[in-house]
C-alpha positions in Angstrom: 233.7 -40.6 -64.7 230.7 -40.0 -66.7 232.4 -40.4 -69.8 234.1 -43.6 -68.8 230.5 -45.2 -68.3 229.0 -43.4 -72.0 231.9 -45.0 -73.4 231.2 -48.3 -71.4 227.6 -48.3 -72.3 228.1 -48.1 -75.9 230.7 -50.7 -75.9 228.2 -53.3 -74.3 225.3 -52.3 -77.6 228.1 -52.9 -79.6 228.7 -55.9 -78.4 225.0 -57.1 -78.0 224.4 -55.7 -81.6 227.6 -58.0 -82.7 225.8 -60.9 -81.0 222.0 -60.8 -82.3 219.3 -63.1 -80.4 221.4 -63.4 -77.5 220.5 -62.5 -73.8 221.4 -59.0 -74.2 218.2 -58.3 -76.1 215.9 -59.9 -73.3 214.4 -56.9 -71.4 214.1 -55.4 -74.8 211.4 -58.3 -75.7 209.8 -58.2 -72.1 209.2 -54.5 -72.7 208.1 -55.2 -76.1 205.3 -58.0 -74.6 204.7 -55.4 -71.8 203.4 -52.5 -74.2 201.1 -55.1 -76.5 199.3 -56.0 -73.3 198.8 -52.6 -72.5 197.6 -52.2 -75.6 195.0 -55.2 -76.0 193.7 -53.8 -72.7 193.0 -50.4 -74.1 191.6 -52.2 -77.0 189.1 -54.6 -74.7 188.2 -51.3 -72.3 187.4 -49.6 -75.2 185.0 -52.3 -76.9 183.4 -52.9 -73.5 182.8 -49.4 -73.0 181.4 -48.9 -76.5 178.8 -52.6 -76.0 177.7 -50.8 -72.8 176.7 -47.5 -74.7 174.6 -49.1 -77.3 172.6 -52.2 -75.0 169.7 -51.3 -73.5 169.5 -51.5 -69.3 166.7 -54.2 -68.9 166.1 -53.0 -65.7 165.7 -49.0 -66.9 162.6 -49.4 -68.0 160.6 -51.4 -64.3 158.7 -49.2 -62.3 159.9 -48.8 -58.8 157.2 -48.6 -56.1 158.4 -47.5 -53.0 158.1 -50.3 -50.0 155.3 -49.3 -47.1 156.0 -50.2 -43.4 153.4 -50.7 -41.1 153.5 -51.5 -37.4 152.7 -55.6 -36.4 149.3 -56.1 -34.1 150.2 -56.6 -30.9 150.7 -60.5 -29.3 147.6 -61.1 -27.4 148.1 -62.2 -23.5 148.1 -65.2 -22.4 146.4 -66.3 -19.6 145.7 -64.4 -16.3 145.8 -61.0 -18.1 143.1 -58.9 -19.7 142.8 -59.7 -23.5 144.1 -57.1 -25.9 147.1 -56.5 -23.9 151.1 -56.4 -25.7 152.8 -59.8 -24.5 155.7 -59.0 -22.9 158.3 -60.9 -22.6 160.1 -60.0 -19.5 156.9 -59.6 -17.6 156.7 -61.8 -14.7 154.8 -65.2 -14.7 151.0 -65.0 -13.3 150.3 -66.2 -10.3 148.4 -69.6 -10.3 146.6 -71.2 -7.5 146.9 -74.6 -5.6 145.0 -76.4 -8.7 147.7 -75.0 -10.9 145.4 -72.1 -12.7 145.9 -68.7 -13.4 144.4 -66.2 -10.3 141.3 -64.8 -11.8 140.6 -67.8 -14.2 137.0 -69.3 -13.9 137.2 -72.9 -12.4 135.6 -76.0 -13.9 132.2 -76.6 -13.4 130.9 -80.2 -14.4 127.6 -79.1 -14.2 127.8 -76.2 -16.2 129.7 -78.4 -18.9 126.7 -80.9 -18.6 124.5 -78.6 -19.0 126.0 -76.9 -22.5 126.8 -80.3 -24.0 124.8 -80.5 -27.1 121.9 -82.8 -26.7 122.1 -86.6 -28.0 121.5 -87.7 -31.7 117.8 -89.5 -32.2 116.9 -91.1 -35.0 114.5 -90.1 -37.2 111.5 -90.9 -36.3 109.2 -93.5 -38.9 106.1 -94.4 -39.1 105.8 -97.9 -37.2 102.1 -97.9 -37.0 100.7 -101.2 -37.7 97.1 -101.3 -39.2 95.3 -103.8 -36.2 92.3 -105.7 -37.4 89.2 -104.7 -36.4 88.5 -106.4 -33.1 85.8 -109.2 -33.4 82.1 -108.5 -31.5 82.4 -109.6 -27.9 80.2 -113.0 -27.3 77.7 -112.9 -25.1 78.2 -115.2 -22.0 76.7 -118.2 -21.5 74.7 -116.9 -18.8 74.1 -114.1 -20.5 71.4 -115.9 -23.1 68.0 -115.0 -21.7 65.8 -118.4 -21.3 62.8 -119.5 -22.3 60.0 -121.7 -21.2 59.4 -122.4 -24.8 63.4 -123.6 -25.2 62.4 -126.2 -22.4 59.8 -128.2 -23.9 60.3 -131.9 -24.9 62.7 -134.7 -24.2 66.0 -134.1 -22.7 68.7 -136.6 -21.1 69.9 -136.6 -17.5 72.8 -137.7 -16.2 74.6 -137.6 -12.6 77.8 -139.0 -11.9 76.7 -143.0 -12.9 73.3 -142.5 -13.6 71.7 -141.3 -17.4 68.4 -141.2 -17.3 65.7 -139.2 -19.4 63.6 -136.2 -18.7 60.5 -135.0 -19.9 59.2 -131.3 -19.3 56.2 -129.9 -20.3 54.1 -126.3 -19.5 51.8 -127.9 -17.6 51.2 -126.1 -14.4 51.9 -127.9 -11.3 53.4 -127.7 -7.8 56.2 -126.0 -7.6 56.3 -124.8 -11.2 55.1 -127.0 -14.4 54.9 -130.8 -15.1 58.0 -132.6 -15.8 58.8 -136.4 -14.9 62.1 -139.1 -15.4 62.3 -142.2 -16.4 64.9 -144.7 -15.7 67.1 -142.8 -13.1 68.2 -144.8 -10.8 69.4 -141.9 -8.4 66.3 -141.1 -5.5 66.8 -137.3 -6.2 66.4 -137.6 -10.1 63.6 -140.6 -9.6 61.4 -137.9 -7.7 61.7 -134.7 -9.9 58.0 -133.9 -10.6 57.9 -130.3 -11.9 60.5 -127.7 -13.4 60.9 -124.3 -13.6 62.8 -120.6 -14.9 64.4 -119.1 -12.1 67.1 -115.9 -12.6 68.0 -117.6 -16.1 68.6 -120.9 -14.4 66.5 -124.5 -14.8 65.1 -126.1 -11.3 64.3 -129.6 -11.3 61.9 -130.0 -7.7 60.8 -132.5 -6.1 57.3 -133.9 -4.9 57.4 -132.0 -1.9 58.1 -129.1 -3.8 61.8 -128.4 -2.7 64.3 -128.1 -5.4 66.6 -131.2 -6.5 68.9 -129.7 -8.7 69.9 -126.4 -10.3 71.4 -126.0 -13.7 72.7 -123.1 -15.7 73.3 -122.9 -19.6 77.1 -124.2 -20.9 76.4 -123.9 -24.3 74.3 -124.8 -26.9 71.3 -127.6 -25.5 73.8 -128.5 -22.4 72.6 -126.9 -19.1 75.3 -127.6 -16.1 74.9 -127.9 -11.6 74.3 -130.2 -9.3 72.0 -132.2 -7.4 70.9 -130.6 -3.6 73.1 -133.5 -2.4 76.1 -132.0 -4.7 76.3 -134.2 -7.1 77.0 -132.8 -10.6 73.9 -133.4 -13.2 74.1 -132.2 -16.7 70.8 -131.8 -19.0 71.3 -132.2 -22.7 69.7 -132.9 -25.8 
């Protein structure tokens, strides 16, 4: 049997070497193709193997410091709890009160808030003094000017509401004070002034009888001002 297939097997090379390029030499070329791929892939291993060999690692030559591990600080509370204290978590919710904070918290105090607010801005203070001009001497009053028989003397004009008349006053001494008569008046008062006189810094015109007529103060300058015993207003001027 064995030599049945021998004789078979060298009947079919005999043919495919009769017929050249046909089929019967197609697993010949596969193998063929098979064992120069092998061969390129020794080739390539070997060149790559060779590359590796001769380059130099660029990361041979970094130093390697080993990595340090340290422990996180600890969340700090939140509210209600003491401060310093781990958060945790699955701890339970602190208790709050009717206005919604935490038991323990310190409540709001206005008061105290109004009392650590920082005090208000001013402005800078500037100098807003204004130089005032010396204040003038106070004039004496009119009263004030001290009378003199002396300032008396000679002719002066009398009037009283209708009536202007004259008046003459000299330092003659007579009753009721010193000589003075009028002229022209046509008033009875004025028409029986006989004598004048200085009285507390005021004029008095009197009568024959000797009572007083009229009364007169200073108004300024030569003016005197008063009125008659009647009260009528007389003026004396010059």
């Amino acid at each position: 049997m064995s030599g049945q297939k021998f004789e078979a097997g060298l009947a079919k090379h005999g043919a495919c070497a009769a017929i050249a390029g046909t089929e019967c030499d197609a697993p010949t070329r596969q193998k063929s193709v098979v064992s120069r791929s092998a061969i390129a892939l020794l080739a390539a291993s070997f060149l790559l193997g060779a590359c590796q060999t001769r380059l130099p690692n660029p990361f041979s030559g970094s130093p390697r410091q080993p990595v340090q591990s340290g422990d996180l600080p600890p969340l700090l509370a939140a509210d209600g709890l003491q401060a310093g204290q781990p958060f945790d978590p699955n701890a339970p919710a602190p208790a709050l009160t009717q206005s919604g904070q935490p038991v323990g918290a310190q409540p709001f105090d206005p008061a105290a808030a109004a009392n650590t607010a920082p005090a208000p801005m001013t402005a800078p203070q500037t100098n807003t003094q204004v130089t005032q001009a010396p204040a003038a001497a106070p004039q004496p009053s009119v009263s004030a000017v001290q009378l003199s028989r002396a300032d008396m003397l000679g002719a002066w004009q009398l009037a009283s509401t209708a009536d202007t008349c004259q008046l003459f006053m000299t330092l003659t001494t007579w009753t009721g004070g010193y000589r003075a008569t009028t002229k022209g008046c046509n008033s009875v008062e004025l028409a029986n002034v006989t004598a004048w006189d200085l009285q507390d810094n005021r004029v008095v015109l009197v009568g024959a009888t000797g009572s007083q007529v009229a009364s007169l103060t200073p108004s300024g300058g030569n003016r005197f001002s008063g009125a008659t015993k009647s009260g009528a207003p007389v003026t004396v001027s010059r």
